[in-house]
N, CA, C and O of each residue as an XYZ file, in Angstrom:
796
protein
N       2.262     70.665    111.311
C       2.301     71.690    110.281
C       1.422     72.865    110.719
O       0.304     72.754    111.221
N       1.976     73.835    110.501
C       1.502     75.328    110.770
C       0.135     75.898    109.131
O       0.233     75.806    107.907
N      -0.754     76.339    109.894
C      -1.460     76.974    108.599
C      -2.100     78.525    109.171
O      -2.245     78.912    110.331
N      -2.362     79.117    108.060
C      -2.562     80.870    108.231
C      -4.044     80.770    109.047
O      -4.401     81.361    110.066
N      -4.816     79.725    108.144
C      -6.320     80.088    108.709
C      -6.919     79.450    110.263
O      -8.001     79.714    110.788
N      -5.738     78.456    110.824
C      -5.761     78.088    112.321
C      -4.933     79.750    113.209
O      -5.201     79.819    114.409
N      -4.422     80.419    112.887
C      -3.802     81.293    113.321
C      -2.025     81.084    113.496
O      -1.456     81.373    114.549
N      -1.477     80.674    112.581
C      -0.231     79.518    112.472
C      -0.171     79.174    113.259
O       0.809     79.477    113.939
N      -1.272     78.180    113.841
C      -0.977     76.925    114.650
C      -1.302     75.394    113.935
O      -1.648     75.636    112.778
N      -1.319     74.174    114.137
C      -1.703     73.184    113.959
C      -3.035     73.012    113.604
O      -3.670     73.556    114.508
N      -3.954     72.470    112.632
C      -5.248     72.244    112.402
C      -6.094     71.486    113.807
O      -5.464     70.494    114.174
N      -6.694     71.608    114.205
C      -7.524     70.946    115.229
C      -7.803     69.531    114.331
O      -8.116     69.355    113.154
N      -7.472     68.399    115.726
C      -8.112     67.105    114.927
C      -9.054     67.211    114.278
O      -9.068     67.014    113.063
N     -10.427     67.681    115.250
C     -12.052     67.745    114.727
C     -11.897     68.218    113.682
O     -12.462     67.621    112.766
N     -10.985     69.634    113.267
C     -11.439     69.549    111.878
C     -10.854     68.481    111.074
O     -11.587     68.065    110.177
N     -10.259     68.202    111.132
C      -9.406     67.117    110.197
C     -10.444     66.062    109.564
O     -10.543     65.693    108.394
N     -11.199     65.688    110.715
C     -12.088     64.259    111.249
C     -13.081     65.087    109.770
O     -13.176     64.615    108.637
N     -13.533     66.042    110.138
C     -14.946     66.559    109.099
C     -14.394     67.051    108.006
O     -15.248     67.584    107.297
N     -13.241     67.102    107.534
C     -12.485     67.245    105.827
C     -12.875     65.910    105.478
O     -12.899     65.906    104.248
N     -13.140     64.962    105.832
C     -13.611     63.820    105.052
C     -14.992     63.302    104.920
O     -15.415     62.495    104.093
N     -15.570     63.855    105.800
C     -16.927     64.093    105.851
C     -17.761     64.880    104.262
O     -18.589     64.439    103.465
N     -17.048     66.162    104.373
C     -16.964     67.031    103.664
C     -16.826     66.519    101.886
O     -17.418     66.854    100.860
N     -15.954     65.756    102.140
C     -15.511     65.281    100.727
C     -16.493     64.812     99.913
O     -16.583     64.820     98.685
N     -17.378     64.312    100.950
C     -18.397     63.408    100.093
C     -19.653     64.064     99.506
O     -20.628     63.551     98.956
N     -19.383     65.218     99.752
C     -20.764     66.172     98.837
C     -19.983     65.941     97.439
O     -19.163     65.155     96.965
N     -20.778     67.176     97.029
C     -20.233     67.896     95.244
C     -19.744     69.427     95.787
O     -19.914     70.070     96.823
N     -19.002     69.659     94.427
C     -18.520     70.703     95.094
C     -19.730     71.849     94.922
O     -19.547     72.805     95.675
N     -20.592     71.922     94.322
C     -21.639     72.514     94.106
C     -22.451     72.657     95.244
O     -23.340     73.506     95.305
N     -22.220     71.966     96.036
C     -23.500     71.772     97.111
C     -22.464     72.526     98.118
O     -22.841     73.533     98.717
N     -20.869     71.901     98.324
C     -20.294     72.717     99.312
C     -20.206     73.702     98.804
O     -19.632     74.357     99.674
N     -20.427     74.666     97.593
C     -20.359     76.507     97.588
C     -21.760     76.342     98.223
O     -21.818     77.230     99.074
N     -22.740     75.750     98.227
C     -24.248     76.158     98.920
C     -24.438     76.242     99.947
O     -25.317     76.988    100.379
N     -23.348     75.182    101.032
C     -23.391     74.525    102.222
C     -22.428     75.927    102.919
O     -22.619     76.308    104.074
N     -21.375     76.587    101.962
C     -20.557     77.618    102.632
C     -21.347     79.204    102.399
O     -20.929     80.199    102.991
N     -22.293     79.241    101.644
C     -23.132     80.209    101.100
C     -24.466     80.250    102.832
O     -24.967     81.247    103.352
N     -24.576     79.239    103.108
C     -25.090     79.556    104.138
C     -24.505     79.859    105.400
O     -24.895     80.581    106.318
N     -23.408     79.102    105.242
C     -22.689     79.803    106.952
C     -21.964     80.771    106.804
O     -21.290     81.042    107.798
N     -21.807     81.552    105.744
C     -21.468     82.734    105.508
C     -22.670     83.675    106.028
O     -22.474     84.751    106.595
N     -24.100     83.056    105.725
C     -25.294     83.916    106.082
C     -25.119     84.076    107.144
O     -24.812     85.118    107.724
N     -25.401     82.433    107.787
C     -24.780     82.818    109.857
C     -23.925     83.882    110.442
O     -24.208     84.571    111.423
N     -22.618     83.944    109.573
C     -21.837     84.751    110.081
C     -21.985     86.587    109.960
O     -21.662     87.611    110.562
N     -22.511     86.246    109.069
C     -23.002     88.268    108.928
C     -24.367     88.221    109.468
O     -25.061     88.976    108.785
N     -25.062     87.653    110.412
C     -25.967     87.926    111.522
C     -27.354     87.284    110.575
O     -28.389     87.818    110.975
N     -27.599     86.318    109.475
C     -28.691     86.272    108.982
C     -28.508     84.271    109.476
O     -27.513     83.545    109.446
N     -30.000     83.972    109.891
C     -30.169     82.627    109.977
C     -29.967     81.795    108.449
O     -30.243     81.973    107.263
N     -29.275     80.744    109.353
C     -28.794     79.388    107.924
C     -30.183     78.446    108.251
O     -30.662     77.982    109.286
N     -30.561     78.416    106.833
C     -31.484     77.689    106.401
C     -31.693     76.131    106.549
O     -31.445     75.418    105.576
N     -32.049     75.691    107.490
C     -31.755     73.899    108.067
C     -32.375     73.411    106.506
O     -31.627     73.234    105.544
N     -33.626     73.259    106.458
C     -34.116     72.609    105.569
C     -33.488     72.295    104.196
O     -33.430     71.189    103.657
N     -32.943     73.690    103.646
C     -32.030     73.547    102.628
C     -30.888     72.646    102.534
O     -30.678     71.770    101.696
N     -29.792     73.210    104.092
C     -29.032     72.093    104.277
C     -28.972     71.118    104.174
O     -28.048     70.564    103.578
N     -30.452     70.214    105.005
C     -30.692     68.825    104.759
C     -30.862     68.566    103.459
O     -30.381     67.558    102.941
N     -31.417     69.265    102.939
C     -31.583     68.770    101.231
C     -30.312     68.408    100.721
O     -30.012     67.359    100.153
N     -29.274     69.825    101.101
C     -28.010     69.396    100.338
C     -27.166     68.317    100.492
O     -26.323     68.000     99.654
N     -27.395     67.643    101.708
C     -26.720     67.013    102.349
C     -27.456     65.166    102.443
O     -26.927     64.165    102.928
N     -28.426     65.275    101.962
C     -29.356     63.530    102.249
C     -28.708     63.091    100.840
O     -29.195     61.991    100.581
N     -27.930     63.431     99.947
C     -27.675     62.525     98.666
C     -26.393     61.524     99.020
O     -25.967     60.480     98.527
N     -25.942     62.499    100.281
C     -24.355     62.254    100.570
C     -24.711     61.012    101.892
O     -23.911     60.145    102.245
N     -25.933     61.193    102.394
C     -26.067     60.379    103.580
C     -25.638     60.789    105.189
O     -25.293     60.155    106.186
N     -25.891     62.383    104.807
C     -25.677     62.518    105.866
C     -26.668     62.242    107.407
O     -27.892     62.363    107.463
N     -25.885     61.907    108.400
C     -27.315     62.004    109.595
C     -26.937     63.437    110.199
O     -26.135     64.204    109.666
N     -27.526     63.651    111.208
C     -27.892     64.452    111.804
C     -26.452     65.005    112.605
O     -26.330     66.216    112.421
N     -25.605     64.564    113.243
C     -24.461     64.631    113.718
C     -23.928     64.920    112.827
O     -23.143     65.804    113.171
N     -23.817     64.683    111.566
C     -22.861     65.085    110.326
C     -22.469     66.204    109.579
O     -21.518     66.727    108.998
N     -24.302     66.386    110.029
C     -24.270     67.761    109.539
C     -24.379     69.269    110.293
O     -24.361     70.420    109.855
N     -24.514     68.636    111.764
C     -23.498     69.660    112.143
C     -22.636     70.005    112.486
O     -22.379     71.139    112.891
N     -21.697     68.726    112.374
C     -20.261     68.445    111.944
C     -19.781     69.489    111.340
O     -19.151     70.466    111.743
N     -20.241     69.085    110.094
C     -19.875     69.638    108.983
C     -19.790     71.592    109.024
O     -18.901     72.335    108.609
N     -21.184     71.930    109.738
C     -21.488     73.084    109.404
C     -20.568     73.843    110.544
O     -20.435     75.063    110.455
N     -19.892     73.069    111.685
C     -19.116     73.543    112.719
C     -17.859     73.641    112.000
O     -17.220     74.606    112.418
N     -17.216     72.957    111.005
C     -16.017     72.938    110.495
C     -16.027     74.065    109.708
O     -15.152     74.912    109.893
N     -16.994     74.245    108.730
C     -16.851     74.884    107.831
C     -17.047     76.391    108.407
O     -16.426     77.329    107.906
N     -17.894     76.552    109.424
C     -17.977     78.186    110.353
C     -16.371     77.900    111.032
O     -15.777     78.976    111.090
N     -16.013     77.410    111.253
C     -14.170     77.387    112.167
C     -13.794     77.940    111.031
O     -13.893     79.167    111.044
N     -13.277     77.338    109.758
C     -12.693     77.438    108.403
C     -13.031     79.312    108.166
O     -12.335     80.314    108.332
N     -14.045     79.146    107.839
C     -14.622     80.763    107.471
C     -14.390     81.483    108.363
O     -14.093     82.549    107.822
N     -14.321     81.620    109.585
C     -14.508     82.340    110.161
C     -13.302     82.310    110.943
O     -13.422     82.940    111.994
N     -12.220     81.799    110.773
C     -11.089     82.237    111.230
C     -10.163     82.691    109.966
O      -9.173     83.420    110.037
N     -10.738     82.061    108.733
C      -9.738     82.688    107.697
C     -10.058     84.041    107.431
O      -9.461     84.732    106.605
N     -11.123     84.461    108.226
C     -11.623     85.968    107.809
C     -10.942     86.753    109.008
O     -10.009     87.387    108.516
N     -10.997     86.926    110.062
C      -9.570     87.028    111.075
C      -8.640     87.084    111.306
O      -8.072     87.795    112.136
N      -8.073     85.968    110.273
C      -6.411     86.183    110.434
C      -6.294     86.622    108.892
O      -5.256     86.265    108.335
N      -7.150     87.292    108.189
C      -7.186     88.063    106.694
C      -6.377     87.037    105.607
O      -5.474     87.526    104.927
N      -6.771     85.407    105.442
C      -5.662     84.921    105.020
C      -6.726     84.991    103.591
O      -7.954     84.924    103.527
N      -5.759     85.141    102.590
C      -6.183     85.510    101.278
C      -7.059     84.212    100.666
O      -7.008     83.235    101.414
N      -7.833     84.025     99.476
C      -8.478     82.920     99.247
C      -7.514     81.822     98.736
O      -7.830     80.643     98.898
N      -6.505     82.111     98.208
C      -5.461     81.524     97.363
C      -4.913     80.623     98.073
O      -4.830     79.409     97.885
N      -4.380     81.558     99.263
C      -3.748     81.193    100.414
C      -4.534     79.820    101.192
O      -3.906     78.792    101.444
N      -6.040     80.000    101.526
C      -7.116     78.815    102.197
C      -6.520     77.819    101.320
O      -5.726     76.892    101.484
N      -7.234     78.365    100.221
C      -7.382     76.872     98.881
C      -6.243     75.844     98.915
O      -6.419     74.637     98.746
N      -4.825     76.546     99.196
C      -4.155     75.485     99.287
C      -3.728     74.969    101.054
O      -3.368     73.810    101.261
N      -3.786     75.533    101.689
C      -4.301     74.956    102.862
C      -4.971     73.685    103.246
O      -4.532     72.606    103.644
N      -6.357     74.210    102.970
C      -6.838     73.034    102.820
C      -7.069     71.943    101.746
O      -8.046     71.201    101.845
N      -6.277     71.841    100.822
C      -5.725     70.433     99.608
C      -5.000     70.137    100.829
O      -5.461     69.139    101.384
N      -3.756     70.811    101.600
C      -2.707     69.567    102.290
C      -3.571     69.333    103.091
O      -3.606     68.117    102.904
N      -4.573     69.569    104.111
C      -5.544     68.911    104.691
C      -6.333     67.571    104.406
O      -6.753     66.693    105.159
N      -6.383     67.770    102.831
C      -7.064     66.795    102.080
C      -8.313     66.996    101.400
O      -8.977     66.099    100.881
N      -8.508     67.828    101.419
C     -10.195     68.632    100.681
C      -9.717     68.550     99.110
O      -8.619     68.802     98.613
N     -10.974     68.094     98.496
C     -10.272     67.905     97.041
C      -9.895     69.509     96.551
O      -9.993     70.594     97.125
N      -9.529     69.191     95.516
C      -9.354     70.545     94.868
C     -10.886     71.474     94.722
O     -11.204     72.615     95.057
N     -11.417     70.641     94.225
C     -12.411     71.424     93.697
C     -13.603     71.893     94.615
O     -14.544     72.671     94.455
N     -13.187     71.135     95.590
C     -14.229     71.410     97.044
C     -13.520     72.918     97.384
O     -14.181     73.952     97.285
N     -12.457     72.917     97.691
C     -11.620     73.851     98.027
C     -11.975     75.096     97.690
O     -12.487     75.942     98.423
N     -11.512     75.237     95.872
C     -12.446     76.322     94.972
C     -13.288     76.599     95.550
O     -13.265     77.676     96.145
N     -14.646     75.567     95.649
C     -15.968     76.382     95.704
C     -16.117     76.703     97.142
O     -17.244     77.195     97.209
N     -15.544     76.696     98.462
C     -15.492     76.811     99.819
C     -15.047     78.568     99.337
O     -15.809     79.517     99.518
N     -13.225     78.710     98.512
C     -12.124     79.953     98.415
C     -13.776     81.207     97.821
O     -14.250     82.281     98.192
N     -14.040     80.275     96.868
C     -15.068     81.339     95.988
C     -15.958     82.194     96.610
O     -16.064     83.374     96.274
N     -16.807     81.526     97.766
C     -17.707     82.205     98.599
C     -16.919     82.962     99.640
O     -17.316     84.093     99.921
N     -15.867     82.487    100.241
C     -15.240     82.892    100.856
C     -14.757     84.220    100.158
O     -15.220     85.197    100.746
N     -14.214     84.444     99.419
C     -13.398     85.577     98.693
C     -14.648     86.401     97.991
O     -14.503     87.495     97.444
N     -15.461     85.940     98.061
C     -16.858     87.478     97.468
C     -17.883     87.585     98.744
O     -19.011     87.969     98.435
N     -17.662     87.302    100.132
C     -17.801     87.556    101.182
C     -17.048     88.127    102.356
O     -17.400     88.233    103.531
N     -15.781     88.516    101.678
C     -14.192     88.616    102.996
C     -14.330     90.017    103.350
O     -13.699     90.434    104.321
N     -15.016     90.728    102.740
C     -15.563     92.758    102.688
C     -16.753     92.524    104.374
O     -16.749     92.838    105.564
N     -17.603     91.781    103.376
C     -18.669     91.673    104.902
C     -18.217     90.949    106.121
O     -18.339     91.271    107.303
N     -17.549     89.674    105.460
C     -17.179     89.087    107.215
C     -15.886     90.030    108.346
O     -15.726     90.093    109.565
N     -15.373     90.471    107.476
C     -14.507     91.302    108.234
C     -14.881     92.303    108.717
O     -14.372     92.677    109.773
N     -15.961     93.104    108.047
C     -16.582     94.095    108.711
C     -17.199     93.803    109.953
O     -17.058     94.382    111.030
N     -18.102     92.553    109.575
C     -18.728     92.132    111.360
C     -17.878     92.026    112.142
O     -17.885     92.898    113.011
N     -16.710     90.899    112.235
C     -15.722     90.857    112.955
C     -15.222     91.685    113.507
O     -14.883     91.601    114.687
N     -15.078     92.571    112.860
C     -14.509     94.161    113.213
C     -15.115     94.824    114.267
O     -14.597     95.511    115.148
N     -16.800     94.407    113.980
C     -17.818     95.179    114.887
C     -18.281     94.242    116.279
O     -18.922     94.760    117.194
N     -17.903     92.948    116.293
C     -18.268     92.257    116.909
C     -17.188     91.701    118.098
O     -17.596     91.059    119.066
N     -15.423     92.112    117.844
C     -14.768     91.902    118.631
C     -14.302     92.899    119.559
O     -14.230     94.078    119.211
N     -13.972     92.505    120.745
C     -13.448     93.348    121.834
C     -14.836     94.249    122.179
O     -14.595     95.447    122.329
N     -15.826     93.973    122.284
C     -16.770     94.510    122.376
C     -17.367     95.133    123.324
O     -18.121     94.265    123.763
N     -17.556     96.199    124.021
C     -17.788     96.459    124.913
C     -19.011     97.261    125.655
O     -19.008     98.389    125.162
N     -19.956     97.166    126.540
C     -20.676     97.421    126.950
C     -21.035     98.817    126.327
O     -20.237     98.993    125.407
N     -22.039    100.073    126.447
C     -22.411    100.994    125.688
C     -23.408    102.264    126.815
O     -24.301    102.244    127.662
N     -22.802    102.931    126.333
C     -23.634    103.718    127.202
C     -25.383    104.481    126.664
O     -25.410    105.513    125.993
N     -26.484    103.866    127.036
C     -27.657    104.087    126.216
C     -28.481    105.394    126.538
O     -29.281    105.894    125.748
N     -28.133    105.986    128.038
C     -28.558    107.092    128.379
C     -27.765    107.073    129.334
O     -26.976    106.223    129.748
N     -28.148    108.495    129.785
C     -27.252    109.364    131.032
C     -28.272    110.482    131.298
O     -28.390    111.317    130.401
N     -28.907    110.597    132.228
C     -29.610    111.504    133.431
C     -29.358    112.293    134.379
O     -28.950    111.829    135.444
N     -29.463    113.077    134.282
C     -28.776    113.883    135.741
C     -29.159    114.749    136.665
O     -29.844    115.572    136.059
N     -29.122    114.965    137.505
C     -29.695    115.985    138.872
C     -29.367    116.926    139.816
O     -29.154    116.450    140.930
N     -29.268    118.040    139.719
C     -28.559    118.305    140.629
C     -29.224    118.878    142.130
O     -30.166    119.618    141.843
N     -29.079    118.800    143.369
C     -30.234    118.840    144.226
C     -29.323    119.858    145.250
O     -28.121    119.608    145.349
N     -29.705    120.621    145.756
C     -29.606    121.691    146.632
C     -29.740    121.375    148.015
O     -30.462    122.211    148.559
N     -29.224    120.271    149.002
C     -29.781    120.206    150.436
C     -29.418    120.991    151.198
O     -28.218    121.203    151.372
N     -30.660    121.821    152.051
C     -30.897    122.374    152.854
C     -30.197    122.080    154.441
O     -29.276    122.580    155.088
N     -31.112    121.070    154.633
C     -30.938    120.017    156.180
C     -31.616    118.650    155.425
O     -32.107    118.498    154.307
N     -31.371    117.564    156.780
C     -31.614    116.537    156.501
C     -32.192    116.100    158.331
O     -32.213    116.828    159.323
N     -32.497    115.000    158.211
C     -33.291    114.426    159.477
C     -31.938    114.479    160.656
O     -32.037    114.928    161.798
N     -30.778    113.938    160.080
C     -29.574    114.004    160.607
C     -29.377    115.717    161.405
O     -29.511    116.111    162.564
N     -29.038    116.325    160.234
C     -28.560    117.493    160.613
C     -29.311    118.594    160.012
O     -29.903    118.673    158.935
N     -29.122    119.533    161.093
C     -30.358    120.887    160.634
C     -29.907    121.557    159.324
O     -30.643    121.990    158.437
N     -28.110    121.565    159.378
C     -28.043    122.724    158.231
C     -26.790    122.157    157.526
O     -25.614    122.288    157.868
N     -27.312    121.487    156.447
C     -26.092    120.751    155.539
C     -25.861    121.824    154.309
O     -24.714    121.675    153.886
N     -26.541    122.817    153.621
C     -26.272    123.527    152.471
C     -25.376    122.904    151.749
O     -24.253    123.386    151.895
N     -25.463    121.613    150.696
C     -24.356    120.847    150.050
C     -25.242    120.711    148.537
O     -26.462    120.588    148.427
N     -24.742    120.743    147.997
C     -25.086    120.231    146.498
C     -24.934    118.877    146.058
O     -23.796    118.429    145.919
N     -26.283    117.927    145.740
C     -26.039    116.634    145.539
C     -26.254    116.300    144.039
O     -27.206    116.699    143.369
N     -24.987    115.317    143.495
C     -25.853    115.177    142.030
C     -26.354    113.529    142.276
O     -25.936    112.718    143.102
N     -27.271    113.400    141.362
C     -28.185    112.506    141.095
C     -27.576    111.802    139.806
O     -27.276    112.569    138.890
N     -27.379    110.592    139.635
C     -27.163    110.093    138.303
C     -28.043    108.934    137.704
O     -28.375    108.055    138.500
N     -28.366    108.850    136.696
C     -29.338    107.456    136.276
C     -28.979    107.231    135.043
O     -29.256    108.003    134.125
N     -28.118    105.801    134.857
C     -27.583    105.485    133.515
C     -28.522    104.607    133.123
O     -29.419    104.276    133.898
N     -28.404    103.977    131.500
C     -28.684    102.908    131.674
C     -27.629    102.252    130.074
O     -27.747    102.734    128.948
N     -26.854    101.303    130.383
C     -25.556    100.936    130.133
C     -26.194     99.209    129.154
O     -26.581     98.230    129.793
N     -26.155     99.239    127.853
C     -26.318     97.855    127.123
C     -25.329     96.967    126.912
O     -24.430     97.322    126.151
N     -25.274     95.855    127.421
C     -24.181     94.782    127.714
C     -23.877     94.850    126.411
O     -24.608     95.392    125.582
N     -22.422     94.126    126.069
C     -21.838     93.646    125.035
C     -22.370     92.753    124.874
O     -21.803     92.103    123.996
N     -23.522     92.111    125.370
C     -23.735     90.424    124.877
C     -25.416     91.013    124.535
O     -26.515     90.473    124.659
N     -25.076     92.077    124.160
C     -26.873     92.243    123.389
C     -28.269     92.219    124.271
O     -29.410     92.277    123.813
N     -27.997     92.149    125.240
C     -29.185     91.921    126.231
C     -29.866     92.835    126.045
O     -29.776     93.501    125.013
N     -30.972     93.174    127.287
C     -31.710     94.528    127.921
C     -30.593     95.182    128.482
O     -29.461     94.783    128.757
N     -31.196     96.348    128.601
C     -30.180     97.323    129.232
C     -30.117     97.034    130.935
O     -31.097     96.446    131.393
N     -29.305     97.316    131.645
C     -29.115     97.635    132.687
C     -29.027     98.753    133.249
O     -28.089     99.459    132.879
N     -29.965     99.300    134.333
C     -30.282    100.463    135.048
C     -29.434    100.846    136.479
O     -29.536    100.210    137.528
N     -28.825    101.692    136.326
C     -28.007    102.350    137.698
C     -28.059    103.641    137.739
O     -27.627    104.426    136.895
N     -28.701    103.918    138.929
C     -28.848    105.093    139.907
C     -28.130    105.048    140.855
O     -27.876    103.999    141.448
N     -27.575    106.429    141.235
C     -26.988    106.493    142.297
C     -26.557    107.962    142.804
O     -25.886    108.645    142.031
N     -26.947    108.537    144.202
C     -26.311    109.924    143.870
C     -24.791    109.932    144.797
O     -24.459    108.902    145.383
N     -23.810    111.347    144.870
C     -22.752    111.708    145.100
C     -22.707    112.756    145.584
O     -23.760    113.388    145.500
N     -21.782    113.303    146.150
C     -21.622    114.638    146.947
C     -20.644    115.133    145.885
O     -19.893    114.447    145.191
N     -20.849    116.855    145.894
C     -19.863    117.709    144.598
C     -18.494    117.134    144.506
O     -18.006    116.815    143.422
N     -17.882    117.003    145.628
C     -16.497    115.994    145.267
C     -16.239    115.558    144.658
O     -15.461    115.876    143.758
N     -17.176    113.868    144.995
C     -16.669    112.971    144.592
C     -17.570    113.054    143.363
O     -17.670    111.955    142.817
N     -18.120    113.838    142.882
C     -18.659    114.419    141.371
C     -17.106    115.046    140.685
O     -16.531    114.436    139.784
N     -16.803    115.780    141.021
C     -15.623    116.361    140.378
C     -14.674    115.244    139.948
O     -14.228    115.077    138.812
N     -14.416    114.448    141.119
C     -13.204    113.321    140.821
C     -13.908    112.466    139.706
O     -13.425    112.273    138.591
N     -15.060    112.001    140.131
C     -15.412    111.240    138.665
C     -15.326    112.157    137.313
O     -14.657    111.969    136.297
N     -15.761    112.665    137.474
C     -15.784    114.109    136.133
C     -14.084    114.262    135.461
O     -13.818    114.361    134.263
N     -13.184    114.247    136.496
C     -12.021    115.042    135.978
C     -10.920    113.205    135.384
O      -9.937    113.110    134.650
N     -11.669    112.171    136.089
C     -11.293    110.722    136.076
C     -11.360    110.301    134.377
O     -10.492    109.971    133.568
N     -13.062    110.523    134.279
C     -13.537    110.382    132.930
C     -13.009    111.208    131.617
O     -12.987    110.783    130.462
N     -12.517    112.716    132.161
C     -12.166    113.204    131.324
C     -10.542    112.849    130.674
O     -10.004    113.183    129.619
N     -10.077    112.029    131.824
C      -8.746    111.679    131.503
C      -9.033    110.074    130.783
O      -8.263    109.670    129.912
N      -9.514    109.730    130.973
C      -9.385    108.226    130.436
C     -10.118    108.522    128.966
O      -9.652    107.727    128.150
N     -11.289    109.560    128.245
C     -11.387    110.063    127.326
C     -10.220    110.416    126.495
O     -10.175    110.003    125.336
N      -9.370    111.067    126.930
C      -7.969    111.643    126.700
C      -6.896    110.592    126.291
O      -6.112    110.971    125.421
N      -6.782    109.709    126.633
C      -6.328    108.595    126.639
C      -6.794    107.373    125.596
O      -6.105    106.551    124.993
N      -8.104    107.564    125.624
C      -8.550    106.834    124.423
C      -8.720    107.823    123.246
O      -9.133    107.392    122.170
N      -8.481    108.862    123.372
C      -8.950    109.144    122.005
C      -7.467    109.180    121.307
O      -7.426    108.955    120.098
N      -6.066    109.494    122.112
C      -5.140    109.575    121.878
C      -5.045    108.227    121.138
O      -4.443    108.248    120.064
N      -5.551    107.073    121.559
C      -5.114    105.906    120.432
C      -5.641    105.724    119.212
O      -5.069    104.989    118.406
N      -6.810    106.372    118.902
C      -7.456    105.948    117.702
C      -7.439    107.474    117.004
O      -7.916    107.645    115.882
């Protein structure tokens, strides 16, 4: 069977395995238990301690619960992706086997959070490296040790470019002769052209 919030594909066993896991809270505790990995997902730390609280009535160990908290970030965080409505989850996961009322309180947080998770998502996919500065030089050579009389114009460049994966920045220097300055120059200005044409 096909569902919206796998991407209409088949449910993954694992999750299947932790819908029964799941069952054995209240549904009160799973809006608490989805109230925090909703936090995870818009960039704020999920609260362990709390978790365990919510989770020692049910018996959970340690594997269980992050079982649990892996299913329920898959769940959330792909139904916010493939934009599948709360209505739409809720009954989803009943044919999965999630009671009803677990369901509700999973759709509930889910559906007064679907503004923010989509926004991150938004900001967080296809992500691509950034440009943090740009430096430049332009240098006048005279002669060089090589040759007495070069009269050439050199540019100088010093970026420094922040990975998509959030790191420190990365530093590159490097200089060019007016040329192969122009070709980069007239390169960039076309692939500008090109992207701006899509958006």
């Amino acid at each position: 069977m096909r569902f919206r919030f796998c991407g209409d594909l088949d449910c993954p066993d694992w999750v299947l395995a932790e819908i029964s896991i799941l069952s054995r809270i209240t549904s009160i505790k799973m809006k608490l238990l989805c109230a925090q990995v909703v936090q995870d997902l818009i960039g704020k730390s999920i609260d362990y301690e709390k978790v365990f609280k919510l989770t020692s009535d049910a018996k959970y160990d340690v594997s269980d619960v992050k079982a649990s908290l892996a299913a329920l970030h898959f769940i959330i965080s792909n139904a916010g992706k493939y934009g599948v409505d709360g209505d739409s989850l809720s009954s989803e996961l009943q044919q999965l086997g999630l009671p009803k009322e677990h369901s509700t309180a999973l759709c509930r947080t889910y559906g007064d959070n679907l503004t923010k998770l989509q926004d991150v998502f938004a900001a967080t996919s296809l992500r691509l490296g950034k440009l943090e500065s740009c430096d430049w030089r332009v240098d006048y050579i005279l002669s060089s040790s090589q040759l007495s009389d070069v009269s050439e114009p050199s540019v100088q460049l010093q970026m420094a470019v922040e990975p998509a994966e959030l790191t420190t920045a990365e530093h590159f220097a490097f200089n060019m002769s007016s040329d192969k300055f122009r070709v980069l120059l007239s390169e960039l200005k076309q692939a500008y052209a090109l992207m701006d044409n899509l958006s």
